[in-house]
C-alpha positions as CSV (number, residue, x, y, z in Angstrom):
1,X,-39.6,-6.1,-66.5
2,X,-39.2,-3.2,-69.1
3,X,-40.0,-0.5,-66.2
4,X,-37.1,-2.2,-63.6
5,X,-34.8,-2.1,-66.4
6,X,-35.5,1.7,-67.3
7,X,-35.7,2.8,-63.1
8,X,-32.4,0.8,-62.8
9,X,-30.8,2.6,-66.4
10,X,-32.0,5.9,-64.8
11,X,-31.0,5.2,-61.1
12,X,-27.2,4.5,-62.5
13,X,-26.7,7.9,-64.6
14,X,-27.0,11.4,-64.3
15,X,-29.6,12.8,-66.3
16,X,-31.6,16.5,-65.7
17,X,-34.2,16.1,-63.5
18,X,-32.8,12.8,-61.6
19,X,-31.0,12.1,-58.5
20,X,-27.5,10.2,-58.5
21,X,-26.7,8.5,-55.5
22,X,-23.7,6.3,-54.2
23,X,-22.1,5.2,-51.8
24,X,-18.4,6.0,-49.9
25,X,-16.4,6.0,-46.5
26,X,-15.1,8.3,-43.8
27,X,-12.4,8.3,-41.4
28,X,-12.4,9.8,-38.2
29,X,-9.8,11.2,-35.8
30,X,-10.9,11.3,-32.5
31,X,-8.4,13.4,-30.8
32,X,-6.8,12.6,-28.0
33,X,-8.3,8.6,-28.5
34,X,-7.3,7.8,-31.8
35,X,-9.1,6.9,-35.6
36,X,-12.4,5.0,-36.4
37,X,-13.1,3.9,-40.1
38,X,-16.8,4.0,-40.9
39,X,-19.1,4.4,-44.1
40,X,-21.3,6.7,-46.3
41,X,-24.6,5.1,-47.3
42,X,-27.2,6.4,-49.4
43,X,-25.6,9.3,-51.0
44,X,-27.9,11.5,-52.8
45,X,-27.5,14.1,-54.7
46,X,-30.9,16.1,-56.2
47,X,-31.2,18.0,-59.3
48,X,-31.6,21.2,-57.1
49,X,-28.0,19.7,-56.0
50,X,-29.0,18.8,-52.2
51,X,-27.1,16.2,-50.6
52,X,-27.9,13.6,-48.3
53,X,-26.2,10.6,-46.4
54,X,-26.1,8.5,-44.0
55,X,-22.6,7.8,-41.7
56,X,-22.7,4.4,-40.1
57,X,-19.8,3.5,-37.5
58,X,-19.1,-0.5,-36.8
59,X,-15.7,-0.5,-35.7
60,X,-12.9,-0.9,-33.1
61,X,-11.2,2.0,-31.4
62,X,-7.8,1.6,-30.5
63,X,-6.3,3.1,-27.3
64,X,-3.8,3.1,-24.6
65,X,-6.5,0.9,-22.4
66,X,-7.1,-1.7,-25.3
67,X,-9.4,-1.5,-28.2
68,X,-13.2,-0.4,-28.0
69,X,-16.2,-1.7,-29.9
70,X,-17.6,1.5,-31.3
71,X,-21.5,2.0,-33.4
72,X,-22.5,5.2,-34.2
73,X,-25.0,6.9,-36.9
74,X,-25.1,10.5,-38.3
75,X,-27.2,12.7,-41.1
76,X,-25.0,14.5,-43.1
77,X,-26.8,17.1,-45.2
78,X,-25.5,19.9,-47.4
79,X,-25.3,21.3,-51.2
80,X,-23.3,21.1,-54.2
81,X,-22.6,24.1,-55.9
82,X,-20.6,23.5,-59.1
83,X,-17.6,21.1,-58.0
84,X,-18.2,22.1,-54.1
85,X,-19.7,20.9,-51.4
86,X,-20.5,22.2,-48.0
87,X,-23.0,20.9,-45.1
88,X,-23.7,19.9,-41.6
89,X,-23.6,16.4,-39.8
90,X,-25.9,16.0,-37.1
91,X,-28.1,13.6,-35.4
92,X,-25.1,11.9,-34.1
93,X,-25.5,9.2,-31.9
94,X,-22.9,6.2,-30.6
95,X,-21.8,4.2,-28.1
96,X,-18.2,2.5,-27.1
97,X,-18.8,-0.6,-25.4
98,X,-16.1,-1.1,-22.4
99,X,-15.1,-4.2,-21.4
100,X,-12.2,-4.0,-18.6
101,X,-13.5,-6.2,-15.9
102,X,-17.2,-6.1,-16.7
103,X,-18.6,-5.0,-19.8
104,X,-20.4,-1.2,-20.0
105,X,-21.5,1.3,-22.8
106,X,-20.6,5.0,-22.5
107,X,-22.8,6.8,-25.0
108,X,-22.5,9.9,-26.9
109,X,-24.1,12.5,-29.2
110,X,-22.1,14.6,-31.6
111,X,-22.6,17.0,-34.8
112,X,-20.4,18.7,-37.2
113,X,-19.7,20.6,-40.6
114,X,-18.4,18.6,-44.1
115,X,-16.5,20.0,-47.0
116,X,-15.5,18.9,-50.1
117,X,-15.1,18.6,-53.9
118,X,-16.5,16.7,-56.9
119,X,-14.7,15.6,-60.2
120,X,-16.4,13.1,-62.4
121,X,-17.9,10.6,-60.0
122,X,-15.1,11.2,-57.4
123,X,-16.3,12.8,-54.8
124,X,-13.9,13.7,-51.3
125,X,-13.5,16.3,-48.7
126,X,-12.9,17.1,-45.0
127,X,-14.9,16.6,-42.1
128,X,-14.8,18.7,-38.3
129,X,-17.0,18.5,-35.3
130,X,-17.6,17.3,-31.6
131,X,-18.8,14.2,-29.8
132,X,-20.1,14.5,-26.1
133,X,-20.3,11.5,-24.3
134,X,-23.8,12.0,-22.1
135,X,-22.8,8.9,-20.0
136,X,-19.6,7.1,-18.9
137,X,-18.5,4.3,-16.7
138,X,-15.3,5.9,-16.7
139,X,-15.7,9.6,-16.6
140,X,-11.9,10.5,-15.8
141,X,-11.2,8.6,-19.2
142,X,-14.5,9.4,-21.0
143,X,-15.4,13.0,-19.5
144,X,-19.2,13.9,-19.2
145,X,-20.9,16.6,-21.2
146,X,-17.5,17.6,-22.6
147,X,-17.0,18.4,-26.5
148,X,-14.3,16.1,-27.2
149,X,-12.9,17.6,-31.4
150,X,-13.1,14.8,-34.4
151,X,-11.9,15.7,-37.8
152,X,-11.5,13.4,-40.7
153,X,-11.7,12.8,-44.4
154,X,-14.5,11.3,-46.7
155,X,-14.5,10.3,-50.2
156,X,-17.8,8.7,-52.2
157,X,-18.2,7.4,-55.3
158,X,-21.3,8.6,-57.5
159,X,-21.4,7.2,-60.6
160,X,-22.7,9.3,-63.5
């Protein structure tokens, strides 16, 4: 019992020679298709001040056509230097599920670059990159193997 209590004491503040993680969201434009809302999980931050997280996308994407059940995951890694941050997202992977007259996924990979600052446990910043889509019912709406741009904001909280 005394051990949980001092992991979860330690786990909740920042203290030399311990991570701090926490958790936050992102919101992405997809340009030329609209926004998606999504999440940060597991951010961590190491005493060497290397970052990790996890983006997780569960949401519906509104169009012209109708709106789109969308899922995607993504690694965001990077380092925190200071109040900065700067890193990569990559490992993308999603899929929009289409449902006009029958029901069909178009699925896509994608990567990018992150940004941001850190004050107190406030953490928030910018976000740019592409998504391909590497299949497509619809390939005059959803074009194949062409970078489509996504930028967006992210904050986190990481408690101290």
């Amino acid at each position: 019992m005394f051990s949980a209590l001092l992991v979860l004491i330690m786990s909740s503040m920042v203290l030399e020679g311990f991570a701090v993680t926490g958790q936050g969201s992102v919101q992405l434009t997809l340009h030329g298709y609209g926004n998606l809302p999504g999440q940060l999980l597991n951010v961590s931050i190491q005493p060497d001040g290397s970052v990790s997280m996890t983006m997780s996308v569960n949401s519906k994407l509104q169009t012209s056509y109708g709106a789109f059940a969308v899922t995607a995951t993504g690694v965001w890694s990077g380092i925190l230097k200071s109040s900065s941050f700067v890193g990569t997202i990559q490992n993308v992977n999603g899929q929009v599920q289409i449902c006009v007259l029958s029901c069909s996924n178009a699925n896509f990979v994608g990567k990018g670059n992150w940004t941001g600052s850190m004050m107190n446990s406030a953490a928030n910043g910018t976000l740019s990159g592409t998504i391909t889509f590497t299949n497509s019912p619809y390939p005059q709406q959803l074009p194949l193997n062409q970078p489509i741009p996504i930028t967006g904001t992210w904050n986190a909280n990481i408690p101290q």
